[in-house]
C-alpha positions in Angstrom: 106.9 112.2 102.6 106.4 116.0 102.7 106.2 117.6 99.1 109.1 119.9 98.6 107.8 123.9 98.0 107.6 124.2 94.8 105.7 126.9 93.1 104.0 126.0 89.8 105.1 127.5 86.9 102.7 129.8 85.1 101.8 128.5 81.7 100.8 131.4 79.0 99.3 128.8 76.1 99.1 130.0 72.3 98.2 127.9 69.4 100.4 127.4 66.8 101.1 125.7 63.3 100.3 122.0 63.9 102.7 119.5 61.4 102.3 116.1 59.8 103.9 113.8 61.8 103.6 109.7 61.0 100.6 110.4 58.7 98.9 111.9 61.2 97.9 115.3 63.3 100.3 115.7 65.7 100.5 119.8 67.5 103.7 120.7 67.3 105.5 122.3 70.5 102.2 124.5 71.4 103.6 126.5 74.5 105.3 129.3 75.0 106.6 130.4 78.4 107.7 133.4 80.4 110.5 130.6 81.4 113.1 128.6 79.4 111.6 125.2 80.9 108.6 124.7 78.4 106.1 121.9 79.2 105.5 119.1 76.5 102.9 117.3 74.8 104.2 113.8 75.7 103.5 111.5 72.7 107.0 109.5 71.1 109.1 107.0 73.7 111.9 109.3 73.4 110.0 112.6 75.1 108.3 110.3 77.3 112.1 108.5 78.2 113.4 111.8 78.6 109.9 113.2 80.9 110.6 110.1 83.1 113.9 110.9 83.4 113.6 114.8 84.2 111.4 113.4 87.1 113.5 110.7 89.1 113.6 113.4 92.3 110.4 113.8 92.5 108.2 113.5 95.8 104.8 114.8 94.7 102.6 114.9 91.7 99.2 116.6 90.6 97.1 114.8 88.1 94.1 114.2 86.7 92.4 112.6 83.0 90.5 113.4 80.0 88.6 110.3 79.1 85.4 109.1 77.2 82.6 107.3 78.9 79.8 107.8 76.6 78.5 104.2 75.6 81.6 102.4 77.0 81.6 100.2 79.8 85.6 101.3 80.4 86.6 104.9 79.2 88.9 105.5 76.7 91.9 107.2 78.2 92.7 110.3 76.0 94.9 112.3 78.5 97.0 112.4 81.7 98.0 115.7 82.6 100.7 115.5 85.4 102.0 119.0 87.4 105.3 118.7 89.0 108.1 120.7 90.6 109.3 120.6 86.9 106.0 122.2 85.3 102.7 120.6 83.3 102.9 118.1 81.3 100.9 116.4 78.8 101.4 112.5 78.5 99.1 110.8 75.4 98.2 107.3 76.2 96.8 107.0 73.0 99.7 107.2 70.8 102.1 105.8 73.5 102.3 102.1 74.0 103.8 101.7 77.2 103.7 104.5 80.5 104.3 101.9 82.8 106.8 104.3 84.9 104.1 106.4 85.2 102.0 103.9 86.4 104.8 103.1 89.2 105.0 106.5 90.3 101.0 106.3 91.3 101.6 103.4 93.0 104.8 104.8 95.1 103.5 105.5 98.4 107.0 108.2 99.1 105.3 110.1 96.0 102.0 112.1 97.1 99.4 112.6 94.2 97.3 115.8 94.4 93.8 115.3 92.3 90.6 116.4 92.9 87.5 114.1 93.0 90.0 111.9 91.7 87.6 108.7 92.1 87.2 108.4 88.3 90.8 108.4 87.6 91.7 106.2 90.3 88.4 103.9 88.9 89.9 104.5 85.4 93.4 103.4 85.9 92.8 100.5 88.2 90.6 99.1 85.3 93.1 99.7 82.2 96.0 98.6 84.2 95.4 97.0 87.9 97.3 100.2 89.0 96.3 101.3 92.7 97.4 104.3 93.4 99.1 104.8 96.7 99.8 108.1 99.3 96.5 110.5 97.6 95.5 113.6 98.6 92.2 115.0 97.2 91.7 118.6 97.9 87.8 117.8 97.1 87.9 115.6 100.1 90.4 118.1 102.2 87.7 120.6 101.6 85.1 119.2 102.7 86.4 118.6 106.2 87.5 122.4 106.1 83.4 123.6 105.9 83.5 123.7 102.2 80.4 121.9 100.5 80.5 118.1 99.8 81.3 118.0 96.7 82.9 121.1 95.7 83.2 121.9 92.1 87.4 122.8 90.7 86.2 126.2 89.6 84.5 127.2 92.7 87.7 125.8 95.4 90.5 127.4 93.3 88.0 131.1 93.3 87.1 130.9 97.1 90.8 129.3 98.3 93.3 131.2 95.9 91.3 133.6 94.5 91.8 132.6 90.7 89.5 132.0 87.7 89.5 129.1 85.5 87.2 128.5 82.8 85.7 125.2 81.8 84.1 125.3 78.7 86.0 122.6 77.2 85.3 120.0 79.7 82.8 117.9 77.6 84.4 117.8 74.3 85.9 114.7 72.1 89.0 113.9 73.8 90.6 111.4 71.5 90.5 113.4 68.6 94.3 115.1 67.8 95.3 117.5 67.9 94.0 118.8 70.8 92.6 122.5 70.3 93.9 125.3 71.9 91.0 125.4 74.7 91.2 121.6 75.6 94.7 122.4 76.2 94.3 125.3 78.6 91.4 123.2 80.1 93.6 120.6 80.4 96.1 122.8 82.1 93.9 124.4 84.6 92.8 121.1 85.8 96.7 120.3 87.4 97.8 124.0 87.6 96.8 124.5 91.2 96.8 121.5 92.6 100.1 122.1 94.4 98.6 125.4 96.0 95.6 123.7 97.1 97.7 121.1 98.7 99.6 123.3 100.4 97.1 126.0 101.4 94.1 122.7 103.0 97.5 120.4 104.6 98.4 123.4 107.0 94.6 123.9 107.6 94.0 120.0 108.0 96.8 120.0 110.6 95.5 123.4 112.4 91.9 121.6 112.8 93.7 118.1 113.6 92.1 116.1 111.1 94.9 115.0 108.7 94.8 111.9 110.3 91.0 111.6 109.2 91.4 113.4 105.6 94.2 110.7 105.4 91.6 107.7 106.1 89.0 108.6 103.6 91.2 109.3 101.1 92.3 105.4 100.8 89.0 104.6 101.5 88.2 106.5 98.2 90.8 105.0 96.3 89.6 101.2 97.9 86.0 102.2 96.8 87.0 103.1 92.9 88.9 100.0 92.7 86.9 97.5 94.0 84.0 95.7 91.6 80.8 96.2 92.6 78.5 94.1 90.1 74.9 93.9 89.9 74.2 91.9 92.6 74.9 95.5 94.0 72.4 97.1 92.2 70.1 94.2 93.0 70.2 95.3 96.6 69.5 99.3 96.2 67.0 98.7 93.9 64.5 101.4 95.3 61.4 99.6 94.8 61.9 96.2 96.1 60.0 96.1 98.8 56.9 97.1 96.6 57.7 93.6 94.3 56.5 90.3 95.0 58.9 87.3 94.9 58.4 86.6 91.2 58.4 90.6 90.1 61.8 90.6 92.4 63.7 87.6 90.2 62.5 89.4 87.3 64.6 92.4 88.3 67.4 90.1 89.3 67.6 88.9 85.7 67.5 91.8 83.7 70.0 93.5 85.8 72.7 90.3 85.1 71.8 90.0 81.9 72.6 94.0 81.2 75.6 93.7 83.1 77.2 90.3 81.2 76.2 92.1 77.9 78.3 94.8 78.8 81.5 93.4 80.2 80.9 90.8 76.4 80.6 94.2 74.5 82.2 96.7 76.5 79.8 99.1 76.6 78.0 100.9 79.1 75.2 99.2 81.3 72.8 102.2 80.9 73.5 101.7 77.1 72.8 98.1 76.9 69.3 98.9 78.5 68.6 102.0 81.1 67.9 101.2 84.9 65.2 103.1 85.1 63.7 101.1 82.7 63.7 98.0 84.7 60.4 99.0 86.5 58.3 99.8 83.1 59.4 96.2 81.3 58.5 94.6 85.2 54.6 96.9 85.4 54.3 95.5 81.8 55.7 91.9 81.0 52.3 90.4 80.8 52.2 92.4 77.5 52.7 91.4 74.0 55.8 92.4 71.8 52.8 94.3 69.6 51.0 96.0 73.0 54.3 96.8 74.4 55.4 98.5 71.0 52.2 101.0 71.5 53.7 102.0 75.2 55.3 105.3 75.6 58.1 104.6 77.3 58.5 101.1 75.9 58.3 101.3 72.3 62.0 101.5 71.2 64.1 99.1 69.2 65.7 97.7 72.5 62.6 96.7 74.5 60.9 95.4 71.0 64.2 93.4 69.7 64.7 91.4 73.4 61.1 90.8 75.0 61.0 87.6 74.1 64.2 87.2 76.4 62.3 89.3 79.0 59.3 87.5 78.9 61.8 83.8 78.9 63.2 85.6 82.4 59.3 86.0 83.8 58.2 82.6 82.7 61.7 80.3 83.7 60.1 78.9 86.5 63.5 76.9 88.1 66.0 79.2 90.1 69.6 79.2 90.5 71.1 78.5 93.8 72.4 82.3 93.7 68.7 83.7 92.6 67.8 81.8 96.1 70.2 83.0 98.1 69.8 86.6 96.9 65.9 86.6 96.7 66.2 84.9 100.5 68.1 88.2 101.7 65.8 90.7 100.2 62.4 88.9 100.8 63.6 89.0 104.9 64.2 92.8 104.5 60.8 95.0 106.1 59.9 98.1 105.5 60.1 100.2 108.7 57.4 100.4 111.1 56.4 103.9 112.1 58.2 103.5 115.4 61.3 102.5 113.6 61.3 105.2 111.2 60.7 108.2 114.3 64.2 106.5 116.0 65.9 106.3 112.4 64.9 110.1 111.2 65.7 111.5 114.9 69.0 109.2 114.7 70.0 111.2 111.4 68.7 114.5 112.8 72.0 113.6 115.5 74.5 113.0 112.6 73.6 116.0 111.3 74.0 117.9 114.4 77.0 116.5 115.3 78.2 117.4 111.6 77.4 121.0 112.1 79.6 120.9 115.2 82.9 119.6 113.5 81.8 121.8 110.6 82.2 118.7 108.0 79.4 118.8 105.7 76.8 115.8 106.4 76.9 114.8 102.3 80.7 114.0 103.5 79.9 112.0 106.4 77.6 109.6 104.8 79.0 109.6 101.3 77.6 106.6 99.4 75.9 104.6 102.3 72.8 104.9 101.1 70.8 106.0 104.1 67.9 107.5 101.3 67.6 103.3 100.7 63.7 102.9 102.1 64.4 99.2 102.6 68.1 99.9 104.6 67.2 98.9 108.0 70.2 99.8 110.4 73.0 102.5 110.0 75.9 100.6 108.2 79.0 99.9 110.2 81.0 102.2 107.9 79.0 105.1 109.6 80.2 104.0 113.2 83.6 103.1 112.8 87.2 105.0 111.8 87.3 108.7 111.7 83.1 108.4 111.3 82.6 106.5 114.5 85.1 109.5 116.1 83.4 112.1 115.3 80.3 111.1 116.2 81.2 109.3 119.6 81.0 106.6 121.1 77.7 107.3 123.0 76.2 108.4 120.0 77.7 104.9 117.5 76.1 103.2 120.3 72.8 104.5 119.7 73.4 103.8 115.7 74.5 100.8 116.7 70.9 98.9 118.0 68.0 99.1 117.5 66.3 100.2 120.9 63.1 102.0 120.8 63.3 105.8 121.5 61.3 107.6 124.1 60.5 110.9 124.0 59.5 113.2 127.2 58.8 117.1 126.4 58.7 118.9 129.1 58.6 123.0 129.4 62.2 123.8 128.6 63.9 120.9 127.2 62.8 117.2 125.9 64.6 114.4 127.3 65.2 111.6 124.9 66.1 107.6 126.6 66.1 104.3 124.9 63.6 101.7 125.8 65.3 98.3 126.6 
């Protein structure tokens, strides 16, 4: 359903007096307004009764969150901030126990939600609550099929598109404590203000270059891939250096990366915080070590490496493998590095997508979002990158190239170079 044409109101934000309220900080009404509806900080049942309330006619949404990720394997949710027909609003998940309305309206596919690079929030609120949401437009996304850069930063889209300034200096700042300070607030603001405009301004553009129907497609796509688990058998896979491992050196990987992942679903903290990725390779190069030579190393010598190699060095010598450690190891030990051959038809290939990227003027960072094509061990063009509005605008002659794995022959000849596939 079409959002109604709404303006925004514009929000002038002062701080005032903050009270005592339930033995704790709570700001007290902080706006004021050039307009008698003033937005609220959302944080007792009855504000957020009456907030649900004000709302029951609504057919479109901004939003976006304030949360913190540092150390935590899910964020803590600090902030929604929701724009509406009706103004800004602030709703405080922290203090409030339930916002499952709120949580319905996401999932309402008659209401359209305006974010930007909304991934995290969608990632974020599928985790806390299961929620999905349902009928998304992201103007980060929009933009990029308009010839904006992939991705395009808030500040820089609302300058170019409507020509206003926002500032950002609160954006990294601790989110749970209350009250809120006066810049988190406008911060906060800013981040939903436009939203509406931005909608408004890229759906008529969208249309004009008939491509909603394609924006439309990758933004569910987004919301499937932020809501879906992806594990460390994931991680297994991408892991850059695999095909420089032998079989034994590649199970070793395999353990560490489960055994980082368990530990942080068991303490809910972040992966990267129960031991960094990038450390995998050093404790792999080095488990031959002692714990005392291994203490001497550089990049090794910290509390975490010293406190669990004897684990590490269990994972090197446990001889016996799971029926899943052979499956997986089975899969990677059958994947080759490219022959030379192989990698001239695979960069020429990509030299096409990017050609054909410059014609539709999407950006190519768009186009092959996430796939992975960097991998060194990928050995085929995934069938994401052929199929839906992808597939489309890359045509069918050229998918069917993707698509197999023919060798490429190349003629030059004075004025042109003619390029056939050898069967």
């Amino acid at each position: 359903m079409e959002p109604q044409n709404h303006q925004l109101l514009t929000i002038h934000i002062t701080l005032v007096q903050c009270q005592k309220f339930n033995n704790q900080q709570k700001p007290a009404r902080i706006y004021t307004m050039n307009n008698h509806n003033q937005p609220k900080f959302i944080d007792t049942k009855s504000d957020f009764d009456e907030f649900i309330d004000l709302h029951q006619d609504i057919d479109w949404l901004g939003f976006d969150t304030e949360f913190i990720g540092e150390n935590r394997l899910i964020p803590l949710l600090c902030l929604i901030q929701i724009s509406s027909k009706h103004g800004i609003f602030f709703i405080d998940p922290i203090t409030l126990q339930d916002i499952s309305p709120l949580l319905d309206w996401f999932e309402n596919p008659n209401i359209l939600k305006i974010t930007h690079a909304g991934n995290n929030d969608y990632a974020l609120l599928y985790a806390l609550y299961t929620t999905i949401p349902k009928n998304i437009f992201d103007v980060q996304i929009a933009a990029g099929f308009l010839g904006y850069p992939y991705p395009v930063g808030f500040q820089k889209l609302i300058k170019t598109e409507l020509g206003k300034s926002i500032g950002k200096a609160a954006g990294i700042t601790d989110w749970s404590n209350r009250p809120l300070s006066a810049k988190q607030l406008v911060y906060a603001a800013d981040d939903v203000r436009y939203l509406y405009d931005l909608w408004r301004s890229f759906s008529q553009k969208l249309a004009d270059k008939k491509m909603e129907e394609w924006a439309e497609e990758e933004f569910r796509l987004m919301v499937h891939k932020a809501t879906i688990s992806t594990g460390w058998q994931e991680e297994f896979f991408k892991f850059k250096q695999m095909t420089k491992l032998r079989t034994k050196e590649k199970l070793l990987v395999l353990r560490l990366l489960r055994w980082r992942d368990d530990l942080a679903s068991s303490e809910n903290i972040s992966k990267d915080a129960v031991f960094p990725q990038k450390m995998i390779m050093e404790v792999v190069k080095n488990i031959n070590q002692s714990k005392h030579e291994i203490s001497k190393h550089r990049l090794l010598n910290r509390s975490k490496v010293r406190r669990n190699w004897p684990l590490f060095k269990k994972f090197w010598e446990e001889k016996k493998q799971t029926p899943e450690e052979i499956k997986l190891l089975t899969v990677v030990n059958n994947i080759k590095r490219k022959s030379p051959e192989e990698n001239l038809r695979f960069t020429f290939l990509k030299l096409m997508i990017k050609q054909r990227c410059y014609e539709y003027g999407v950006p190519e960072s768009l186009v092959v979002n996430g796939m992975g094509l960097s991998n060194p061990i990928l050995d085929n063009f995934p069938e994401s990158l052929t199929s839906g509005w992808r597939g489309k605008m890359l045509g069918p002659t050229l998918v069917d190239w993707l698509r197999h794995k023919s060798p490429l022959n190349f003629e030059f000849e004075k004025e042109h170079c003619i390029v056939t596939r050898r069967h």
